[in-house]
C-alpha positions as CSV (number, residue, x, y, z in Angstrom):
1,X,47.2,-7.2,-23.8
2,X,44.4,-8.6,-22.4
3,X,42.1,-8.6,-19.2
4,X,43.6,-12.4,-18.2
5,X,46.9,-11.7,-19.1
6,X,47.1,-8.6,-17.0
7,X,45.2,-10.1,-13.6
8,X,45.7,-13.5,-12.8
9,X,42.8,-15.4,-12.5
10,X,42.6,-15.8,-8.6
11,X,42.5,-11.9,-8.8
12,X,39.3,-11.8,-10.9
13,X,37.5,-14.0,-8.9
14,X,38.7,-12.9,-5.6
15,X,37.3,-9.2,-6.6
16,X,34.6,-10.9,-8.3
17,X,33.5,-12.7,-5.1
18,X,33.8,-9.4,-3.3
19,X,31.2,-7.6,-5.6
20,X,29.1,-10.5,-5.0
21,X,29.4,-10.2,-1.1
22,X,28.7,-6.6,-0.9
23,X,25.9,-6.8,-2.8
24,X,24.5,-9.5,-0.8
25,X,25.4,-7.1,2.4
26,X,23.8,-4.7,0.3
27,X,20.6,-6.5,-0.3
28,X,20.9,-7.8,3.5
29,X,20.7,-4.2,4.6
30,X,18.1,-2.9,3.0
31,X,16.0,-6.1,4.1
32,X,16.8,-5.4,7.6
33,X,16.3,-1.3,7.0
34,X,12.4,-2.0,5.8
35,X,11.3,-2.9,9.3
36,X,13.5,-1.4,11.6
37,X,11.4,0.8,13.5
38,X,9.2,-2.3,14.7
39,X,10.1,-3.7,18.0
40,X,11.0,-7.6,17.9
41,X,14.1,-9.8,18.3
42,X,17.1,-8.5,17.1
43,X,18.3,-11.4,15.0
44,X,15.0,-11.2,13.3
45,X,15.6,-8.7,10.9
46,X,18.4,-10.3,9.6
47,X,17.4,-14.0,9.5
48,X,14.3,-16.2,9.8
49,X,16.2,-18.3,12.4
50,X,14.1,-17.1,15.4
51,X,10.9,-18.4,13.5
52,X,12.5,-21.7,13.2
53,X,13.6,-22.4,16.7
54,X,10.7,-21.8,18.2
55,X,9.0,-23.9,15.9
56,X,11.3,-26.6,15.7
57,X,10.9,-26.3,20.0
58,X,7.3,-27.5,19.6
59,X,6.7,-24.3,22.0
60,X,5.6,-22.1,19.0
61,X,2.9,-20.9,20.4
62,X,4.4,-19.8,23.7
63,X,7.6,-18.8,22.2
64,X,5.0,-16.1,20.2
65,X,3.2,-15.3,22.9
66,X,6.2,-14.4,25.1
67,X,7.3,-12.5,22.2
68,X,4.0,-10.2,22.1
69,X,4.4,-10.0,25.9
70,X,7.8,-8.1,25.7
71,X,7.8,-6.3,22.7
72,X,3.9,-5.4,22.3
73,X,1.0,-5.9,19.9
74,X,3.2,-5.8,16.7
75,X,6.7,-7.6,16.9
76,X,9.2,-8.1,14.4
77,X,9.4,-11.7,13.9
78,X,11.8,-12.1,10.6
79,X,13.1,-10.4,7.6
80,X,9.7,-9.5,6.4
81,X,7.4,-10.8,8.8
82,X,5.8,-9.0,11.6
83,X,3.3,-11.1,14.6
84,X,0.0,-9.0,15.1
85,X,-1.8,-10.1,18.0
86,X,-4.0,-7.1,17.7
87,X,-7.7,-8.8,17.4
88,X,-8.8,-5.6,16.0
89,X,-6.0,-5.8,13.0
90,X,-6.5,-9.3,12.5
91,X,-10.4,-8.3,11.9
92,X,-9.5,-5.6,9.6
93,X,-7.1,-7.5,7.4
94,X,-9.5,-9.9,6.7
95,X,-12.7,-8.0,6.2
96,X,-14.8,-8.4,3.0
97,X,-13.3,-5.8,1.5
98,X,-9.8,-5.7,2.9
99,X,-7.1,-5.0,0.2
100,X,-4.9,-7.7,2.4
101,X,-4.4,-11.0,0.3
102,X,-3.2,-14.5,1.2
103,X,0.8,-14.6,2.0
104,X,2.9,-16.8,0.8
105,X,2.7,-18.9,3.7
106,X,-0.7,-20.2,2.4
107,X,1.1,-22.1,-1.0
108,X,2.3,-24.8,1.0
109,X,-1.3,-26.0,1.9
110,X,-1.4,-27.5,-1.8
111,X,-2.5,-31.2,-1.4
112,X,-1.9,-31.9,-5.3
113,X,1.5,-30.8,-6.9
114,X,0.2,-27.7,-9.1
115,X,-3.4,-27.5,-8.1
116,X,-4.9,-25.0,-5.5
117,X,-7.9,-26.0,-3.3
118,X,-9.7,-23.1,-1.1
119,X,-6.5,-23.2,1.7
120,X,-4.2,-22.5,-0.8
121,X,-5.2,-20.4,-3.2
122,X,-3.9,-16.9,-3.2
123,X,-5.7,-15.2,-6.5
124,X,-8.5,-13.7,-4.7
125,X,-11.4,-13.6,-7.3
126,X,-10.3,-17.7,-7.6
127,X,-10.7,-18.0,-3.7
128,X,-14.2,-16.1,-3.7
129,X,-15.3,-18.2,-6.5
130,X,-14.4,-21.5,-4.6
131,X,-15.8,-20.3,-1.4
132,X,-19.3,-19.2,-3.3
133,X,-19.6,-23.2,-3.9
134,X,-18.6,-24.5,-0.9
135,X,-20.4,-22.6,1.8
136,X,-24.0,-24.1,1.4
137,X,-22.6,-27.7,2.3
138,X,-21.4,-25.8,5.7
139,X,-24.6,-24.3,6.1
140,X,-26.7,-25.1,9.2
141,X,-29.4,-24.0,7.6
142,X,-29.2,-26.0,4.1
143,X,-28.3,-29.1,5.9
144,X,-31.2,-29.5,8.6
145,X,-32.8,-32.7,8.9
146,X,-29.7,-34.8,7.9
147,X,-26.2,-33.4,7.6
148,X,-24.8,-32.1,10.8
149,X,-26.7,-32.3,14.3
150,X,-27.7,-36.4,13.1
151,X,-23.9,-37.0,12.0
152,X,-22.9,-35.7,15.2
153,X,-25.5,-37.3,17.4
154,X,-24.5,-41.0,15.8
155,X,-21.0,-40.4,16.0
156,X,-21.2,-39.3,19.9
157,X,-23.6,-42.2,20.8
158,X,-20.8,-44.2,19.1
159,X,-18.5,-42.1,21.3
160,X,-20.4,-42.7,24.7
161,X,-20.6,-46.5,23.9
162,X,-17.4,-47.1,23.4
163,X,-16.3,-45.6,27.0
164,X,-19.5,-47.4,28.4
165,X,-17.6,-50.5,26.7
166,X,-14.1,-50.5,27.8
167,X,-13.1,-47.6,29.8
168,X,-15.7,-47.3,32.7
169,X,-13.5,-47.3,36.6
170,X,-15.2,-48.3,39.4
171,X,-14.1,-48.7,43.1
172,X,-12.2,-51.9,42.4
173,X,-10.9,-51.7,39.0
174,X,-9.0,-48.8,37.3
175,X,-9.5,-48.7,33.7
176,X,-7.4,-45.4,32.3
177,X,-8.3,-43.5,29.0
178,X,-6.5,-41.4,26.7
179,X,-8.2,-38.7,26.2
180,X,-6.1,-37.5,23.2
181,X,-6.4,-40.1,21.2
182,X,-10.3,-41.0,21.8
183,X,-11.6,-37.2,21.1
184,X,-9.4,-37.5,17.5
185,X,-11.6,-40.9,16.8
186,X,-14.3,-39.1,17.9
187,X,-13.5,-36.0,15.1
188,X,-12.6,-37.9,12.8
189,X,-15.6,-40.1,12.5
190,X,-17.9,-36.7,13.0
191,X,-16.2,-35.7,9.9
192,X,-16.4,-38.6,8.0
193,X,-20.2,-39.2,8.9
194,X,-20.9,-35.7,8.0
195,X,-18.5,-35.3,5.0
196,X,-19.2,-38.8,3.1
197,X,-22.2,-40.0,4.9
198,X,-20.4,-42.6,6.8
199,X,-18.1,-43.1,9.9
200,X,-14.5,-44.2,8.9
201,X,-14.8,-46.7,11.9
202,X,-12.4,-45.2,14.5
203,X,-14.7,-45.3,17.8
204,X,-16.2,-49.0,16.7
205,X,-12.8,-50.2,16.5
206,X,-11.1,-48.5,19.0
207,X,-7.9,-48.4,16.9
208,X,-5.5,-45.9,14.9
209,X,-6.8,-47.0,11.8
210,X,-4.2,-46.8,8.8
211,X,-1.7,-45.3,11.7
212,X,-3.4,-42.1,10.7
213,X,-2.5,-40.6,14.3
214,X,0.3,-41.8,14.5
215,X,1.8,-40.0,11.0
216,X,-0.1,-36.9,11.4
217,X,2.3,-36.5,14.7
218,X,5.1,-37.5,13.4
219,X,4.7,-35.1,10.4
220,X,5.0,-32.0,12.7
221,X,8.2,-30.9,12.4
222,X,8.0,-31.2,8.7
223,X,4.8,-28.9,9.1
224,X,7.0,-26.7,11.2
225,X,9.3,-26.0,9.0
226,X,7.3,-25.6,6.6
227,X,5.3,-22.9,7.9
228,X,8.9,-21.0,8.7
229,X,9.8,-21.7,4.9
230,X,6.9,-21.8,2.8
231,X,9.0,-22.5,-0.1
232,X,10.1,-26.0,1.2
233,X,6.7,-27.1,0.6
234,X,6.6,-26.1,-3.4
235,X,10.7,-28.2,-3.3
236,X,8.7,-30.9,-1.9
237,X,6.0,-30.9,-4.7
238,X,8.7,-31.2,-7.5
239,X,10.0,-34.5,-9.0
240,X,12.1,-36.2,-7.4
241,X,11.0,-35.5,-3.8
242,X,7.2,-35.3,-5.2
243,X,7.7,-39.2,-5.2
244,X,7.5,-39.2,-1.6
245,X,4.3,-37.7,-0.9
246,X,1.5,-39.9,0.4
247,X,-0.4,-41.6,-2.2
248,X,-4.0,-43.2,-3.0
249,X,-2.5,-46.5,-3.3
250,X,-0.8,-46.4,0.3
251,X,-2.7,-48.1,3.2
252,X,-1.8,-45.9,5.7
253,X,-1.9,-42.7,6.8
254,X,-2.8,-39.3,4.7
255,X,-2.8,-40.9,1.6
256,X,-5.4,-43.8,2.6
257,X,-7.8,-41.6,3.6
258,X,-7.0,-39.5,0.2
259,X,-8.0,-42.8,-1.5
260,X,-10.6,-43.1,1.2
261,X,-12.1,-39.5,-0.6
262,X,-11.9,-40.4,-3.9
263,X,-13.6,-43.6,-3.7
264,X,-16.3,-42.1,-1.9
265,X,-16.6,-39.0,-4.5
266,X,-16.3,-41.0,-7.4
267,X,-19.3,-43.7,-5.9
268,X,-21.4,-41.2,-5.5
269,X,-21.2,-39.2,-8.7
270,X,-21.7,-42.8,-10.4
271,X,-24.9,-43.4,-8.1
272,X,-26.1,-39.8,-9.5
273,X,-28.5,-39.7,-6.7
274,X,-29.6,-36.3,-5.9
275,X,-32.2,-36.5,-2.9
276,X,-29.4,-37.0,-0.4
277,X,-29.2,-33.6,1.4
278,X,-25.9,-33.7,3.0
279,X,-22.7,-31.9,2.3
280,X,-21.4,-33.5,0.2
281,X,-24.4,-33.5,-2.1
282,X,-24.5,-29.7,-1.6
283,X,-20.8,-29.5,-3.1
284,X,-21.9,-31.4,-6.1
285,X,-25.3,-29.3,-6.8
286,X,-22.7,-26.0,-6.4
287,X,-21.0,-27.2,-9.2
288,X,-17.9,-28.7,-7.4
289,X,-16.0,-31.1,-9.7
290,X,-14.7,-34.4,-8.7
291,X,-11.1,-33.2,-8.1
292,X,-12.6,-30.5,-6.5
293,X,-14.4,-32.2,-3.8
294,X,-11.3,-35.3,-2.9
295,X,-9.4,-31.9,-2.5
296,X,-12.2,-30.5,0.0
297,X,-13.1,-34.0,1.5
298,X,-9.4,-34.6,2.6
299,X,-8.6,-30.8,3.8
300,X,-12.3,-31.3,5.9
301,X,-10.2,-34.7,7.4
302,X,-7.3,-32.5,8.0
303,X,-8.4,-29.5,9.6
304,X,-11.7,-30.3,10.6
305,X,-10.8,-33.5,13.2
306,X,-7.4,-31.7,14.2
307,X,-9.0,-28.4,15.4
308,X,-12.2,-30.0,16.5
309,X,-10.1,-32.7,18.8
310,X,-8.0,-30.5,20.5
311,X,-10.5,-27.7,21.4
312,X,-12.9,-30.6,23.2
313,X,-9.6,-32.2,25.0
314,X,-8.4,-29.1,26.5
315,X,-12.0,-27.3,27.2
316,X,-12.3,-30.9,29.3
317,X,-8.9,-30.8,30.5
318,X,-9.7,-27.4,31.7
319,X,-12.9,-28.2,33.7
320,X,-11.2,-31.1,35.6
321,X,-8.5,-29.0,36.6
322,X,-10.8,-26.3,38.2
323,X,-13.2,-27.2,40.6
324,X,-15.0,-24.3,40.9
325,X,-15.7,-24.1,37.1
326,X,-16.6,-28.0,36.9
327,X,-19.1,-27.6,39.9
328,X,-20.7,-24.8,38.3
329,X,-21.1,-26.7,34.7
330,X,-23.0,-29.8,36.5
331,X,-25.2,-27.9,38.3
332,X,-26.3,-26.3,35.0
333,X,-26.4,-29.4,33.5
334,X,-28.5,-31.4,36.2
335,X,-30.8,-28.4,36.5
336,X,-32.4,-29.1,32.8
337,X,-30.8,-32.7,32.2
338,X,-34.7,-34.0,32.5
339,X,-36.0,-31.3,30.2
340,X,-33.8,-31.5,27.2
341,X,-33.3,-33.9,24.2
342,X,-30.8,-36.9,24.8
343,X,-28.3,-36.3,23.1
344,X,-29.1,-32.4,23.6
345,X,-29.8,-30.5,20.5
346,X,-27.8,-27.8,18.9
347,X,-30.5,-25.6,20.0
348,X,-30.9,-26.3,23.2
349,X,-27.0,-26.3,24.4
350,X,-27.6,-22.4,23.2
351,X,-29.8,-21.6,26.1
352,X,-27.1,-22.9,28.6
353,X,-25.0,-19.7,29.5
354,X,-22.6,-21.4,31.8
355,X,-22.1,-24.3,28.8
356,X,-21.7,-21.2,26.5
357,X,-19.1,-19.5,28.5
358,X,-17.0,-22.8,29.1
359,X,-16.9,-23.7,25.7
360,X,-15.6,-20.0,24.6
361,X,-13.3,-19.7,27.4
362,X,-11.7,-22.8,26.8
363,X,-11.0,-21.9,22.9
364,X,-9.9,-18.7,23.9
365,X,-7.4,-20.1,26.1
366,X,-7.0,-22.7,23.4
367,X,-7.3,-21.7,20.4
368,X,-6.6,-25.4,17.5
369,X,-4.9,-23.3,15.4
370,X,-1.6,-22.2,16.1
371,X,0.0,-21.4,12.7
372,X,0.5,-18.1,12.1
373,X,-1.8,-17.7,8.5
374,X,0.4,-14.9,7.2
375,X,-1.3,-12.0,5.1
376,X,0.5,-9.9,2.8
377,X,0.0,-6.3,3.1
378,X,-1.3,-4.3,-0.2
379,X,1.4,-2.2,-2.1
380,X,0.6,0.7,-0.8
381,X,1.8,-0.1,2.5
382,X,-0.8,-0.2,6.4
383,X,-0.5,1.8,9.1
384,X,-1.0,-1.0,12.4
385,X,-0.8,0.4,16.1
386,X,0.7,3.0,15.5
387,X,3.7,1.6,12.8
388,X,4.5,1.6,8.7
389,X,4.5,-1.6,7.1
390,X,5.6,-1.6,3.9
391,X,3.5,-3.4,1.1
392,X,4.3,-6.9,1.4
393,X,5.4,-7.4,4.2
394,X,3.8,-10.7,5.4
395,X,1.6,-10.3,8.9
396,X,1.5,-13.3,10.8
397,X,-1.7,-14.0,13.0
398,X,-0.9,-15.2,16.7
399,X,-3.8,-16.8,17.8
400,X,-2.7,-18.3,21.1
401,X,-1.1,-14.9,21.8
402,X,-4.9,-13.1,21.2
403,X,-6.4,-15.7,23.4
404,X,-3.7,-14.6,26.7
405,X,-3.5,-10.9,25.6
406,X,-3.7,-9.3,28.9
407,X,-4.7,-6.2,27.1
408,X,-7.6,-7.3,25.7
409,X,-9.0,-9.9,28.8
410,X,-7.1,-8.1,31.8
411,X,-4.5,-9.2,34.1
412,X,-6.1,-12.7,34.6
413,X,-5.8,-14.0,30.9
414,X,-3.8,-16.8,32.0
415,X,-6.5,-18.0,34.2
416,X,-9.4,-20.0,33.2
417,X,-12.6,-18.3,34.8
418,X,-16.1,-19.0,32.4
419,X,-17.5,-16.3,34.7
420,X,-15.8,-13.5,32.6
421,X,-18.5,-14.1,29.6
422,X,-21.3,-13.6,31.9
423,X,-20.4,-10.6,34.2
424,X,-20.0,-7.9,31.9
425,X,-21.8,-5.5,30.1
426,X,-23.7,-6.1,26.3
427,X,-20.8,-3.9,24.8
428,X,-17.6,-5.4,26.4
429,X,-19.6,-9.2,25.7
430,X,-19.4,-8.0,22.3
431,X,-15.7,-6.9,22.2
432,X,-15.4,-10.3,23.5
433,X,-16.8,-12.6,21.0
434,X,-15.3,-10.8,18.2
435,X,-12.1,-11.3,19.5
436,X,-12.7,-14.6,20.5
437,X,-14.3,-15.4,16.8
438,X,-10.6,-14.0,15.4
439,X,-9.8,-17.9,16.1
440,X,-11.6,-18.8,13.4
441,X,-10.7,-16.2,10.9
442,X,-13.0,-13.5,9.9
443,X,-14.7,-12.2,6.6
444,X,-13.3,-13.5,3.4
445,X,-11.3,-15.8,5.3
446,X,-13.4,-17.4,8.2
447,X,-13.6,-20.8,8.9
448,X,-16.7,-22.4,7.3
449,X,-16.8,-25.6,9.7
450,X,-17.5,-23.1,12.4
451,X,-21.0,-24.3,13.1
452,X,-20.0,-28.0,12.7
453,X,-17.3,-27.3,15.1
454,X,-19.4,-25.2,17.6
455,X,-22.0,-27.9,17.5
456,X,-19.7,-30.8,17.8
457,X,-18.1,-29.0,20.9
458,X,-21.2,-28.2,22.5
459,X,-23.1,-31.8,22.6
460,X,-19.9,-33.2,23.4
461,X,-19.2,-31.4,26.5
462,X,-22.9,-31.3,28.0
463,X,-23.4,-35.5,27.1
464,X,-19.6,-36.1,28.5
465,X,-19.8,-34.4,31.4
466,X,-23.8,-35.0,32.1
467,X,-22.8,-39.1,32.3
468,X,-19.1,-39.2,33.3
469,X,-16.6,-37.7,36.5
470,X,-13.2,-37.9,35.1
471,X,-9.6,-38.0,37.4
472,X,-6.1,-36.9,35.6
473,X,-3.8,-40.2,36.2
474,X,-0.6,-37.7,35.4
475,X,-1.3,-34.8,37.9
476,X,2.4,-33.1,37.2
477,X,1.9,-33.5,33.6
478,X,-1.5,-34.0,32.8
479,X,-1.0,-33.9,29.0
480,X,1.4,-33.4,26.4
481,X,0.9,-30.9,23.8
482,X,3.1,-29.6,20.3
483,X,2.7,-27.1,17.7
484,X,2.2,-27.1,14.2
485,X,0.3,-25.5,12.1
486,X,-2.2,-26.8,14.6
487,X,-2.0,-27.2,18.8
488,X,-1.4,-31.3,18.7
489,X,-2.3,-33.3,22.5
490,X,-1.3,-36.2,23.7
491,X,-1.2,-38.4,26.8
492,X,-4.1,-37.1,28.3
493,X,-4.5,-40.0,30.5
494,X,-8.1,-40.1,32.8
495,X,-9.7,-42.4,34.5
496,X,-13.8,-42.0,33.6
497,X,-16.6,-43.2,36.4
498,X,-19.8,-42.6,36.2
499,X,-21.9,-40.0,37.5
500,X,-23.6,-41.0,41.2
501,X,-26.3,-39.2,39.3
502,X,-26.5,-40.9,36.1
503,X,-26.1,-44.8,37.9
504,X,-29.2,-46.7,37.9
């Protein structure tokens, strides 16, 4: 007879079920079994739930960094993910000619459905090819004379004005500043000044244009989860839910200024004028095609004023909050304030050591990115401190964690104290920096805004702080901060006087 005549049906499908569970357990096991030797959480081997709470907190960063405290410089963080906070791995896995590639994590930084810009793609001879014809528009070097030190000199005269204009205190008036939100106009203007060749009108305005601030917070815990599950972002990209990303044709937020960058693209390939020396026109003579550079424009909006904003807000939050440090950066500042360039040139902020070491000790503390940019280990498998990891396993990079680890800046990581750049010797100053230059990736994968960034940074801090004393209004809570994939401030309410010094 047959099979359904000798079993009843609920049999089959109760043994059938049970196959399917042990396999699962099965499958579950050996998971679990790839990484077991790593130290970390113990619910992470079996489930990526630990990622997501902590990013879900808004703590990320801290709950990382507490991990790495307790479990050491490699910790199990999921199924297949491990947390290096090693500065010496992270250099390794992304040097030249590091077998490491992009981890999945890196997919869900697709802007259009299907197409890969430089933050996204994986392929690596694609992502060399892109980077090739990108990197002279970031170049210092190609750009002088227009492109970056004028951009940012406009756009922080623009920035000075507008606190000369509406946010000066004085003895019988309090006028209070958000910090927060006026150093993301400031970035963002930089950017687009330096990007398109003109300002999108933040700082003039004084207003959240196209509620661009206001959506780019409220998209963190999408970004969150995103970065815990990178395959939520390609679910997102498909029809139906693909309807509901931003668009050209919306007038606010990310996709205005995506329309904002294709206007601007497509005006000047029309104008076919090729004596502007600028980035932009440096993308087009490297052979960059027009979908090419709306992709780069809007990921230059994205990351550029994001990271940028938040390293000047806490590297000033920082100096207010430590009068020893502050004391020490306006005495440098007074002592040549008569014999430099107003505003100060890139050049000249690099012969200011103590200006130097406050801006690298406040990105060390603070480091703008706080996703963890996983990289996939090569088949073959990696031996790090001292452990076997398997061939793709994906190794997550813990900035924040790097920038606190006692082991590499001693027992007062915590604390922040510029001195530590300039008491040491030539070979621990060079340990230093190269940890410190981890935060913005290394080799194949470093950050080509760094010397927009660095010089944005600089100026900003010597000009601010060579015109204005500031006050925290909050002093229990002197500003709010959130992860994503990047640190995200706000409330960082001041009030802003002048300088006895600067009055005339």
């Amino acid at each position: 007879m047959g099979l359904l005549t000798d079993q009843p049906l609920t049999k089959i499908c109760l043994q059938a079920t049970l196959v399917l569970l042990i396999a699962q357990l099965f499958r579950l096991v050996r998971r679990w079994s790839r990484l077991r030797h790593i130290p970390g959480p113990a619910s992470a081997g079996w489930t990526s739930w630990w990622q997501c709470r902590g990013a879900l907190s808004g703590r990320y960063h801290e709950h990382l960094k507490n991990a790495a405290g307790q479990f050491g410089p490699l910790v199990r963080i999921g199924p297949n993910e491990v947390l290096s906070t090693d500065p010496v791995v992270l250099r390794n896995m992304s040097a030249v000619r590091s077998t490491y590639i992009k981890g999945d994590f890196y997919s869900s930084g697709r802007i259009v459905p299907g197409v890969d810009n430089v933050v996204s793609e994986r392929d690596e001879a694609k992502h060399k090819f892109m980077r090739a014809k990108m990197a002279p528009g970031y170049s210092y070097k190609e750009n002088e004379g227009f492109g970056f030190e004028a951009g940012i000199y406009r756009q922080l005269l623009n920035f000075i004005s507008l606190i000369d204009r509406k946010y000066l205190s004085t003895t019988s008036k309090s006028q209070p500043l958000d910090l927060a939100e006026k150093t993301q106009f400031f970035a963002l203007d930089v950017i687009g000044d330096v990007s398109f060749g003109e300002p999108f009108g933040y700082l003039t305005k004084d207003e959240d244009l196209y509620q661009y601030n206001e959506i780019n917070a409220s998209s963190l815990p999408v970004m969150n989860l995103v970065s815990v599950y990178p395959w939520l972002g390609r679910v997102v990209h498909q029809w139906p839910l693909s309807l509901l990303l931003p668009r050209e044709e919306d007038q606010v937020g990310f996709g205005r200024l995506m329309g904002f960058a294709r206007h601007f693209v497509r005006k000047r390939l029309a104008d076919g004028i090729t004596t502007r020396k600028d980035m932009m026109q440096m993308h087009i003579r490297n052979g960059m095609n027009e979908e090419e550079l709306i992709q780069q424009a809007f990921i230059s909006i994205i990351a550029g004023s994001n990271t940028t904003a938040h390293a000047l807000r806490m590297i000033i939050l920082s100096l207010i909050t430590n009068p020893s440090a502050y004391r020490s950066l306006i005495a440098e500042i007074q002592k040549v304030a008569l014999s430099v360039s107003s505003p100060i040139s890139w050049t000249q902020t690099q012969t200011l050591p103590y200006l130097q070491a406050v801006v690298r000790e406040g990105m060390r503390m603070w480091p703008p990115v706080a996703g963890l940019g996983f990289k996939q280990v090569p088949p073959e498998g990696d031996t790090i401190n001292g452990f076997f990891v398997p061939g793709g396993t994906q190794v997550g990079q813990g900035f924040y964690a790097v920038g606190r680890s006692r082991l590499v800046w001693g027992d007062d990581a915590d604390v922040f104290r510029p001195e530590r750049w300039l008491l040491v010797d030539e070979d621990r100053l060079r340990d230093m920096i190269a940890a410190f230059d981890t935060h913005f990736g290394h080799g194949k994968y470093s950050c080509l805004g760094k010397p927009i960034a660095l010089m944005e940074i600089h100026k900003a801090v010597f000009e601010l702080f060579k015109r204005y004393d500031f006050a925290i209004l909050n002093v229990e809570r002197p500003i709010k901060t959130q992860t994503s994939v990047f640190l995200f401030a706000s409330d960082f309410w001041v009030t802003t006087t002048r300088r006895d010094d600067e009055e005339n």
